[in-house]
C-alpha positions in Angstrom: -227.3 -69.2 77.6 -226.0 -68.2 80.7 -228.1 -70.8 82.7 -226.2 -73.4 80.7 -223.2 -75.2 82.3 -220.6 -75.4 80.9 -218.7 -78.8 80.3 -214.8 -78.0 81.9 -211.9 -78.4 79.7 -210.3 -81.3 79.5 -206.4 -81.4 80.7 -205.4 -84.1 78.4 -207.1 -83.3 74.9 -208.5 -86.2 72.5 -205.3 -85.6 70.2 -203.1 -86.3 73.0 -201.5 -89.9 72.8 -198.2 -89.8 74.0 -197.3 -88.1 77.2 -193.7 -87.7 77.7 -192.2 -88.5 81.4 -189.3 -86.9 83.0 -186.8 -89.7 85.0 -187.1 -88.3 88.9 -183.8 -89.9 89.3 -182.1 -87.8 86.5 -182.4 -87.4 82.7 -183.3 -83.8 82.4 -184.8 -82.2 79.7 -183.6 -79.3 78.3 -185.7 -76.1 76.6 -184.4 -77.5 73.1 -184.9 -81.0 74.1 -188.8 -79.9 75.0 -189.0 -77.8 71.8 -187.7 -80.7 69.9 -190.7 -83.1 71.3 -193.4 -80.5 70.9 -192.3 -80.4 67.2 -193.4 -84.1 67.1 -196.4 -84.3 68.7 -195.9 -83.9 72.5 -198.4 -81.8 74.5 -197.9 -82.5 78.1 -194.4 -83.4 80.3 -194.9 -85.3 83.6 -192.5 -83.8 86.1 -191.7 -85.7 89.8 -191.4 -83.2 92.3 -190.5 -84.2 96.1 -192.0 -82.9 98.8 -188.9 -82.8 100.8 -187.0 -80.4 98.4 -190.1 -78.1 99.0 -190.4 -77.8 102.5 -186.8 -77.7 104.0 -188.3 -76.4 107.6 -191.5 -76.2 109.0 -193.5 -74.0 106.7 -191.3 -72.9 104.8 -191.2 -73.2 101.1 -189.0 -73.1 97.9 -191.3 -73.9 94.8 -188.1 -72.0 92.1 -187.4 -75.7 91.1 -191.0 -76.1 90.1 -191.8 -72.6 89.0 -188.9 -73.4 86.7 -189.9 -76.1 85.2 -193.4 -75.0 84.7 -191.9 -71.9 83.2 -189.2 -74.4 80.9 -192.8 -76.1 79.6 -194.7 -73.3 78.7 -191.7 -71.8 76.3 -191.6 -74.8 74.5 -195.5 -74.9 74.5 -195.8 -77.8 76.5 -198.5 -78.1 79.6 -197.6 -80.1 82.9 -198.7 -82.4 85.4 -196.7 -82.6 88.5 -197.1 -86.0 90.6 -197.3 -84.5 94.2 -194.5 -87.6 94.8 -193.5 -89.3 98.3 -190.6 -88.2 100.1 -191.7 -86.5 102.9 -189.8 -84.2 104.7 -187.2 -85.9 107.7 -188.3 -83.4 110.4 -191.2 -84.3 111.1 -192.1 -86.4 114.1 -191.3 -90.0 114.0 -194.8 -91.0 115.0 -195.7 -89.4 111.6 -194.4 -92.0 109.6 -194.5 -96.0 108.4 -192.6 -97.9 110.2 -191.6 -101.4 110.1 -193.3 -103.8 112.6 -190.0 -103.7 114.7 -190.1 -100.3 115.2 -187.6 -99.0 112.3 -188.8 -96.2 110.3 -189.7 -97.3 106.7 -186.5 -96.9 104.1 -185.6 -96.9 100.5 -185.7 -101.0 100.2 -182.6 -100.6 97.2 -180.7 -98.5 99.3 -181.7 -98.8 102.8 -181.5 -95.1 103.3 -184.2 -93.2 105.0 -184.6 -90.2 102.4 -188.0 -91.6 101.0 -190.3 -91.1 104.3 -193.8 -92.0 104.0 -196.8 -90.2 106.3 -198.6 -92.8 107.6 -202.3 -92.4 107.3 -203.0 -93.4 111.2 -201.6 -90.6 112.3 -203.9 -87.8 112.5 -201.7 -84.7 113.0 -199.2 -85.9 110.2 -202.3 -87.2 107.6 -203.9 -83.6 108.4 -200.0 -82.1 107.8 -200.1 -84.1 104.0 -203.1 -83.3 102.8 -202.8 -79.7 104.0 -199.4 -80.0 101.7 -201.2 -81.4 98.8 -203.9 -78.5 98.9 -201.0 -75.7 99.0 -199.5 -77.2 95.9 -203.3 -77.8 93.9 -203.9 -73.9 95.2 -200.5 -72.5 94.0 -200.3 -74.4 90.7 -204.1 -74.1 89.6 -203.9 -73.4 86.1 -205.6 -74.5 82.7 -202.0 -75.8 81.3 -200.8 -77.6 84.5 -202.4 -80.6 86.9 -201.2 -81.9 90.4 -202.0 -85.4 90.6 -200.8 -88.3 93.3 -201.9 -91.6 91.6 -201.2 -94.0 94.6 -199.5 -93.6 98.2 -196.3 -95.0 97.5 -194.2 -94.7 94.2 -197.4 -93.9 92.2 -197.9 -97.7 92.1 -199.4 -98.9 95.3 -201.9 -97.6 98.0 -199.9 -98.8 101.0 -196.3 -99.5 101.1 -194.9 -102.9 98.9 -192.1 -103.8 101.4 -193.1 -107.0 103.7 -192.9 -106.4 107.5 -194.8 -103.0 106.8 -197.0 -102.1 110.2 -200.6 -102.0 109.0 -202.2 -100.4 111.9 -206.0 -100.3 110.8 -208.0 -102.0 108.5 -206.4 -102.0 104.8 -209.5 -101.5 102.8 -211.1 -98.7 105.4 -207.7 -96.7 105.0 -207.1 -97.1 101.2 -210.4 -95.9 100.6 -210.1 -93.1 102.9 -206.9 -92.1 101.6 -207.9 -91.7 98.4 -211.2 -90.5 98.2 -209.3 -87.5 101.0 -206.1 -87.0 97.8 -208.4 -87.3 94.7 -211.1 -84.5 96.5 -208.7 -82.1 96.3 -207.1 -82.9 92.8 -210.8 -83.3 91.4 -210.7 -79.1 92.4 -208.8 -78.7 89.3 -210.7 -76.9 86.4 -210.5 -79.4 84.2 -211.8 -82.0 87.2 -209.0 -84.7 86.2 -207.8 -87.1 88.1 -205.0 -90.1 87.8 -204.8 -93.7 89.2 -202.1 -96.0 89.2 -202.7 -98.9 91.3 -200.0 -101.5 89.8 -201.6 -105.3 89.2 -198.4 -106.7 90.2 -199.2 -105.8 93.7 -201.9 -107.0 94.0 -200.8 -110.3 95.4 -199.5 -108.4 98.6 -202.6 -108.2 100.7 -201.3 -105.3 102.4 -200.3 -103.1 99.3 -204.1 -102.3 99.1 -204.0 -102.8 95.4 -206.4 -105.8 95.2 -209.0 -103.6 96.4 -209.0 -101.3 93.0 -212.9 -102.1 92.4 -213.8 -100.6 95.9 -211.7 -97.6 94.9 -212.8 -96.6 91.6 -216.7 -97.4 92.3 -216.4 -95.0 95.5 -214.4 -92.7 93.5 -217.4 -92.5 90.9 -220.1 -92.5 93.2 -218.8 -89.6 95.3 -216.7 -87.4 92.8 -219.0 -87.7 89.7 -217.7 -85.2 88.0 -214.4 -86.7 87.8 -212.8 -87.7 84.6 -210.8 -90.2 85.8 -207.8 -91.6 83.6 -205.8 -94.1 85.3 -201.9 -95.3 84.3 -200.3 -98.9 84.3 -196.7 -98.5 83.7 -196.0 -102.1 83.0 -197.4 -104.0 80.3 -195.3 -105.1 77.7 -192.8 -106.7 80.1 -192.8 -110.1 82.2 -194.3 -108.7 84.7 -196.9 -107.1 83.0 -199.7 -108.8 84.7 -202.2 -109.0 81.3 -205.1 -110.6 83.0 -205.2 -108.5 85.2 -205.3 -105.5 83.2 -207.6 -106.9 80.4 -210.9 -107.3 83.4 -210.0 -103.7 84.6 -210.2 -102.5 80.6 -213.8 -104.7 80.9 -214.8 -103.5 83.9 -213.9 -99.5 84.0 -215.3 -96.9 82.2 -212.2 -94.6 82.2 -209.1 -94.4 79.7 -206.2 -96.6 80.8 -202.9 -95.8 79.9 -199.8 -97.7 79.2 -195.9 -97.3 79.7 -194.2 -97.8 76.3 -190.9 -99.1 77.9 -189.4 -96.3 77.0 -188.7 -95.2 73.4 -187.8 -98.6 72.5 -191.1 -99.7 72.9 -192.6 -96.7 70.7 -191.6 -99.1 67.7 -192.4 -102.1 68.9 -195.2 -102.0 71.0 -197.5 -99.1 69.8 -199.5 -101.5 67.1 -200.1 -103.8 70.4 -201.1 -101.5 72.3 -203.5 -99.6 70.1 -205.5 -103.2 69.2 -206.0 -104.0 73.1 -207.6 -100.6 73.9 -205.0 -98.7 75.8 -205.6 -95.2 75.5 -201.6 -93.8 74.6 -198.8 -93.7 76.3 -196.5 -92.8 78.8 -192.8 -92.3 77.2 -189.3 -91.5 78.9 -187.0 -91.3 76.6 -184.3 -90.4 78.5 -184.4 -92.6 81.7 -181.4 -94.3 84.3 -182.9 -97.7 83.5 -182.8 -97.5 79.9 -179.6 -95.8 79.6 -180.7 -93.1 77.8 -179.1 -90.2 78.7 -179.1 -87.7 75.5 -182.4 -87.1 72.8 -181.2 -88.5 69.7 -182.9 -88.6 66.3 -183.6 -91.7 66.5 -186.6 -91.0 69.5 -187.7 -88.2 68.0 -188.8 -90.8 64.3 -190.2 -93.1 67.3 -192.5 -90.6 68.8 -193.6 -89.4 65.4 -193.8 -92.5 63.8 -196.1 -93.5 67.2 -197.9 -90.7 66.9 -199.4 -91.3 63.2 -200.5 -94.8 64.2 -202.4 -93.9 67.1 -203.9 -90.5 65.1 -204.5 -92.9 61.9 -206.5 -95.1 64.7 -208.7 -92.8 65.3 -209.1 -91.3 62.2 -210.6 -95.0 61.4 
């Protein structure tokens, strides 16, 4: 028996079909608010940490507001995944960044305000400096009931930055590959060998996003990591931008469980029989959220998540 491997355990279990996201713009959860969830099915919490909150100098390193809210999950029995997000640091050296083809260094395009710094991945000392950042973070949260993942390069949604005028200074599909066959290696360390994509299909029509070359990606990603259970995220669907052709070849084409945004908890009622009939494999939920308006858990989301819930188990069951 001891010769036998043994097959890891998995992050997300098969009873899991709901997994609830916290806004990164606001709408905290509180310990009752998580306690509340649990009660109705909820099993994981997606948290949004940025990097610059982190590292305020050079090497130096506050994790409290993650330890916290790591600690806030487990008393309410809850497991997390953290989304090692953008937002880099602003001391690093200019060089280390995107830039704009006129020289400017890449900003928030709704605000125009430099807080959301990307490292560019042609610049070898601050690539080195990332990925070196993402390993500290696998290391120090390396547990059976939480998972660092980074889905994309920018705003979980696209390999290389959206915004037109962008400076692409090597070849888009050599980099995006590179990029993330060197983030997914070390999130693939994690016991349960999980790993998250979410390469949005709206982008695809923006040659330099790197989205449109999602077939090179995950084929490369199965040939070299194996071992990978790979689970991959679109986060619109049910919306006018939801890009359904799209979506439909990749549920053809890909092996791997894709899941779907609910548009909030809204959505839980009127979207969760659509979503169960074309495949998806559950959802991600925010019920509190600045786009929604939701700012307070009310009854009303808790009936939605269970009422979700029972359809997708019933599914199965079936």
């Amino acid at each position: 028996m001891d010769n036998l491997a043994q097959a890891p355990v998995k992050f997300i279990r098969d009873d899991e079909f709901i997994i609830l996201m916290e806004d990164q713009n606001g709408g905290k959860y509180a310990i009752d608010d998580l306690k509340r969830l649990r009660d109705v099915g909820i099993q994981t919490i997606v948290r949004y940490p940025f990097w610059k909150d982190i590292e305020q100098d050079w090497h130096s390193y506050d994790w409290s507001s993650i330890d916290r809210a790591i600690s806030d999950g487990r008393s309410a029995g809850l497991k997390t995944m953290l989304a090692i997000y953008d937002h880099a640091p602003l001391f690093f050296p200019e060089d280390w960044y995107f830039h704009f083809a006129d020289g400017r260094i890449l900003t928030d395009p709704d605000t125009n305000i430099d807080y959301e710094r990307l490292m560019s991945p042609w610049n070898a000392d601050g690539w080195r400096y990332h990925l070196g950042f993402i390993d500290r973070c696998c290391e120090r949260y390396n547990a059976a009931d939480v998972l660092c993942f980074r889905s994309a390069l920018k705003g979980g949604s696209v390999m290389l930055p959206e915004m037109a005028g962008v400076r692409i200074e090597g070849d888009v599909l050599e980099t995006v590959m590179r990029v993330m066959l060197e983030e997914q290696m070390i999130f693939e360390s994690h016991p349960s060998h999980e790993i998250w994509t979410t390469l949005h299909p709206t982008f695809d029509k923006l040659p330099w996003s790197g989205n449109a070359y999602r077939y090179e990606i995950y084929e490369m990603l199965q040939q070299i990591l194996p071992n990978a259970r790979h689970q991959a995220l679109t986060h619109a669907y049910f919306t006018d931008n939801g890009e359904h052709g799209i979506i439909s070849e990749m549920m053809r084409r890909c092996d791997f469980p894709l899941w779907v945004g609910s548009e909030y908890c809204e959505g839980l009622n009127t979207n969760t029989d659509t979503a169960i009939e074309r495949g998806f494999r559950g959802f991600f939920t925010a019920p509190l959220h600045y786009l929604s308006g939701n700012k307070a858990l009310e009854p009303w989301m808790l009936e939605a998540v269970a009422a979700s819930m029972r359809k997708w188990r019933e599914h199965v069951q079936h």
